[in-house]
C-alpha positions in Angstrom: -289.0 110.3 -114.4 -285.4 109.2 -114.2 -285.2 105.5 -112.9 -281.8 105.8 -113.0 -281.0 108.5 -110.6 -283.3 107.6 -108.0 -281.8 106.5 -104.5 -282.3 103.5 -102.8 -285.0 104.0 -100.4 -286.7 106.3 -103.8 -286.2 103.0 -105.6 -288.1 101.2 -102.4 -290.8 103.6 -102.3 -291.5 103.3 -106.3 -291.5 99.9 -105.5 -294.4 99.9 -103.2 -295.9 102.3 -105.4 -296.0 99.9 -108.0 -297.2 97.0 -105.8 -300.1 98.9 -105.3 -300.8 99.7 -108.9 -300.0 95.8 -110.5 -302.4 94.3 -107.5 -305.4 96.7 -108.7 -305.0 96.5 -112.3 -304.4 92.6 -112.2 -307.5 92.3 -109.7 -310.1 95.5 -111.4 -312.8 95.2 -114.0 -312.2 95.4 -117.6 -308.2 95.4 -117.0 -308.3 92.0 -115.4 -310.1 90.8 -118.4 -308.4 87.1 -120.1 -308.6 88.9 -123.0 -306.3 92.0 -121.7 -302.5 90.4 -121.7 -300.6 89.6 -119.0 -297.9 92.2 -120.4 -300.2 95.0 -121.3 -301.6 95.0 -117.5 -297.9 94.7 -116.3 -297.0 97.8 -118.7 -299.6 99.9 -117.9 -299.4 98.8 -114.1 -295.9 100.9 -114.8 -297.2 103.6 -116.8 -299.2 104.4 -113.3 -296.6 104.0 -111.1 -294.1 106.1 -113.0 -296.9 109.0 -113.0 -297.9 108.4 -110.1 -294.8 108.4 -108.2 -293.6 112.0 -108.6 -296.8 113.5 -106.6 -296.2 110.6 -103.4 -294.4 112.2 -100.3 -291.6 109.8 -99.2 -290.9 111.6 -95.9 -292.6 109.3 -93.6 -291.1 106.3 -95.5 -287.9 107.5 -95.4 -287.5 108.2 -91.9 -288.8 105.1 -90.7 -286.8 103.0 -92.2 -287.3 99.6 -94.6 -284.9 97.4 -92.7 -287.9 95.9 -90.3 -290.9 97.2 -91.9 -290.8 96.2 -95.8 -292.5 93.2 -95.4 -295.3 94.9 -94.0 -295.2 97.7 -96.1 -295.4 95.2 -99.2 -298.3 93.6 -97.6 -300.4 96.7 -97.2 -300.3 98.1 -100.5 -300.9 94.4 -102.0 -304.0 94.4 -99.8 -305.5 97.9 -100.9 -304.6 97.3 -104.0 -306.9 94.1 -104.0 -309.6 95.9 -102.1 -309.8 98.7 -104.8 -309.9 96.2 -107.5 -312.9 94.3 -105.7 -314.7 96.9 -105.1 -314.5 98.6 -108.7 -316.5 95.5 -109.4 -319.3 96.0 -107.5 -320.9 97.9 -110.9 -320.5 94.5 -113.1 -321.9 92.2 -109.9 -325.1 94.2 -109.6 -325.4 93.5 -113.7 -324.4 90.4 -113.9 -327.0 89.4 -111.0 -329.9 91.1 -113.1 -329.2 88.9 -115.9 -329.1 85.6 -114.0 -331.8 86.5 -112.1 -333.8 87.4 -115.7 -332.3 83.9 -117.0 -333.4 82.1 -114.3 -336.9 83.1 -114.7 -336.7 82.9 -118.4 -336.0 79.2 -118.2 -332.9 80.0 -120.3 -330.3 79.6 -117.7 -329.3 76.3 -118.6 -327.6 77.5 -121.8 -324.5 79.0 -120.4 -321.7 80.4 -121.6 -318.1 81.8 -120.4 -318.4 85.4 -118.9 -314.8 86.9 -120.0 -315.8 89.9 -117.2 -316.5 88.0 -114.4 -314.2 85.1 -115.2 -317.2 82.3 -114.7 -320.4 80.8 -116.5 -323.3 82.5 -117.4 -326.5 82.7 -118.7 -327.0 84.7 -122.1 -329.1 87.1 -120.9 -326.7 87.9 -118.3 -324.1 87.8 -120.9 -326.0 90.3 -122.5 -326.3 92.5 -119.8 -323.0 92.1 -119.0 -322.0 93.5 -122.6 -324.2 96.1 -122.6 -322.6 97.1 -118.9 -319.5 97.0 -120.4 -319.8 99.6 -122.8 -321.8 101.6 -121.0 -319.3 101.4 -118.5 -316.3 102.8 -120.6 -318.8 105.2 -122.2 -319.1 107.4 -119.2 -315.9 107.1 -117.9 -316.2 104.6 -115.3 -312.7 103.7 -116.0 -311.4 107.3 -115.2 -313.4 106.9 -112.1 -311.6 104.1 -111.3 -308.2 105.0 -111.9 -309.1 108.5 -110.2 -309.8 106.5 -107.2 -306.8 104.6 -107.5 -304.6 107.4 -107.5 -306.7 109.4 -105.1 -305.7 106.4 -102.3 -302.5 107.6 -102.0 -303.4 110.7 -100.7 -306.1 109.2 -97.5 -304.0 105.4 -97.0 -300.6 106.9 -97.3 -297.6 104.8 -98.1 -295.0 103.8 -95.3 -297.8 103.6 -92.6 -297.8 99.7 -91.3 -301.6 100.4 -89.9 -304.6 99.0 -91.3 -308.4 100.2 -90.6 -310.6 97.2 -91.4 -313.7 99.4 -90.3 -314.4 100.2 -93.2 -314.8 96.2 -94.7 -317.8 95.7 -92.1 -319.7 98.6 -93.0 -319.0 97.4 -96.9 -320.2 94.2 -96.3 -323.7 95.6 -95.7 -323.5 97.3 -99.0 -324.9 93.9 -100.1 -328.1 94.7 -99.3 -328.4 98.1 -101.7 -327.3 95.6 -104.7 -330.1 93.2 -104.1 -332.1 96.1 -103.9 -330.8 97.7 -107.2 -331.2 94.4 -108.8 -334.8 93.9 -107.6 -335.4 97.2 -109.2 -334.0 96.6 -112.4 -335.6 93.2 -113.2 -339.1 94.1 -111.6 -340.8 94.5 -115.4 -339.7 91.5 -116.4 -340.2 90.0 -113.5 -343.8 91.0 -113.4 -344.9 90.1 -116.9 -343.7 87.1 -116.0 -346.2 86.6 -113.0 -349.2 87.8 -115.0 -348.8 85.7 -117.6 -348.2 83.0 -115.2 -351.5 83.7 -114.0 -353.1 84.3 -117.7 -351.8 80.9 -118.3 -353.5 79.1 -115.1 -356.6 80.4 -116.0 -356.7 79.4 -119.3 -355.2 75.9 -118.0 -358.2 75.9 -115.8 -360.9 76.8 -118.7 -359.5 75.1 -121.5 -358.1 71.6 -119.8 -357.2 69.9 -123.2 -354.5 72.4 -123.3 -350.7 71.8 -121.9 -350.1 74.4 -120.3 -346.6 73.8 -119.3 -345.4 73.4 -123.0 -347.0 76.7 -124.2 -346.1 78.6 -121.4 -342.7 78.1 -122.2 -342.6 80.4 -125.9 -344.8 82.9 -124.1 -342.8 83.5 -121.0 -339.6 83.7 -123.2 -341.3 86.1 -125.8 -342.7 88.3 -123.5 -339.7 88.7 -120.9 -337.4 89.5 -124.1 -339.9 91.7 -125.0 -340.5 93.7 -121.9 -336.7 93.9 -121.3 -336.1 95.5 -125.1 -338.8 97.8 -124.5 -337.5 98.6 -121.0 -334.0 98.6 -121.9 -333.5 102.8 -121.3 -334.7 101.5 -117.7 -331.9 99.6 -117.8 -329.4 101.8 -118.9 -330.6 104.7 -116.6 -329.8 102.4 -113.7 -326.8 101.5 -114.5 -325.8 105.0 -115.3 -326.7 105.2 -111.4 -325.5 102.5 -110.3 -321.8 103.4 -112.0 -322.1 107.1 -109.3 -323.1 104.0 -106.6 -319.5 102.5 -107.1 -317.9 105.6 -107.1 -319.2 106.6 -104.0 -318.0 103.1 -102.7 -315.2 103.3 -103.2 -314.4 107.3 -102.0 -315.9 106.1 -98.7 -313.7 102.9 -98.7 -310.3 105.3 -99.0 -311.5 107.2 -96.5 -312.1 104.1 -94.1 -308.4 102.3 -94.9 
């Protein structure tokens, strides 16, 4: 692709194309990692753009016209951009919920630490699981699903149209519900070995009073929730390996509703 030799309104449409392309990769998992460099996103923001550009049709763009309709052009392809980026996360949300929801109950969530995915603090567990996400993540290609989707959009929101759908953001927002659902599912072991020996506890609290319950239920509960999520850790993976076709299928519906 010859930069060079492109005419104005080419030049325009590249640029939109590339709006389109920095806003996802600055606002996606993994890319928009502190750890992946401001000019490595930038470059391979252009990478994109320059392959992606030869396969977009320019005939709509071109005969209406930039002169009235730029700004709105810019704003749209920021704003799907950002939307695609969001929703590639939904895969490290539903992990990152499992392991503060197995923290919490762990009585390890006060030790916290800096989640370089999801940009905040976190447990370690979740930090764990978070990790573990990660590679299993790039493992089976969730990047190429991502970037498949990315270029996909082009083809079902269309650049130089200044319409929006937001119908598809409402029905999104219940999606909500399917990743407290997924997370239930994935931390029910530990969840429940923590309740029995919650109960195994207050009955021995009951039959043996000189003991303090509350101090030696603290090792047990943290022994056996590490333990039952080690041995249940192909659980784990298995529903992530689902939960990575879940995203997927997000986000084909979301191009299909913008």
């Amino acid at each position: 692709m010859n930069l060079y030799a492109l005419s104005e309104p080419q030049i325009l449409v590249f640029s939109l194309v590339l709006l389109r392309m920095v806003s996802f990769v600055f606002s996606a998992a993994i890319f928009s990692a502190p750890m992946v460099s401001t000019p490595l996103r930038v470059l391979f923001s252009m990478i994109l753009a320059m392959s992606v550009y030869p396969a977009v049709k320019t005939d709509a763009v071109v005969l209406q016209g930039f002169s009235d309709s730029l700004p709105l052009f810019a704003i749209r392809e920021v704003a799907i951009g950002l939307i695609l980026g969001f929703l590639s996360r939904i895969f490290f949300f539903a992990v990152s919920m499992v392991g503060d929801v197995i923290s919490i109950s762990l009585g390890l969530s006060a030790a916290q630490l800096y989640n370089p995915v999801m940009e905040s603090q976190g447990g370690v567990v979740e930090q764990f699981h978070v990790i573990l996400g990660s590679l299993l993540f790039l493992l089976l290609n969730g990047h190429h699903v991502m970037i498949t989707a990315l270029v996909q959009s082009f083809d079902y929101a269309a650049i130089g149209l200044t319409a929006f759908r937001t119908g598809g953001l409402a029905e999104y927002a219940l999606f909500g519900g399917e990743l407290i659902t997924l997370t239930v599912k994935m931390t029910a072991p530990v969840m429940v070995a923590i309740l029995l020996a919650n109960v195994a506890m207050g009955i021995l609290g009951r039959a043996i009073p000189q003991m303090n319950v509350l101090v030696t239920s603290f090792p047990v509960t943290i022994l056996l929730g590490l333990g039952t999520m080690v041995i249940c850790l192909p659980l784990f993976v298995g529903e992530m390996s689902g939960l990575i076709d879940v995203t997927s299928l997000q986000l084909m519906k979301m191009l299909k509703a913008i």
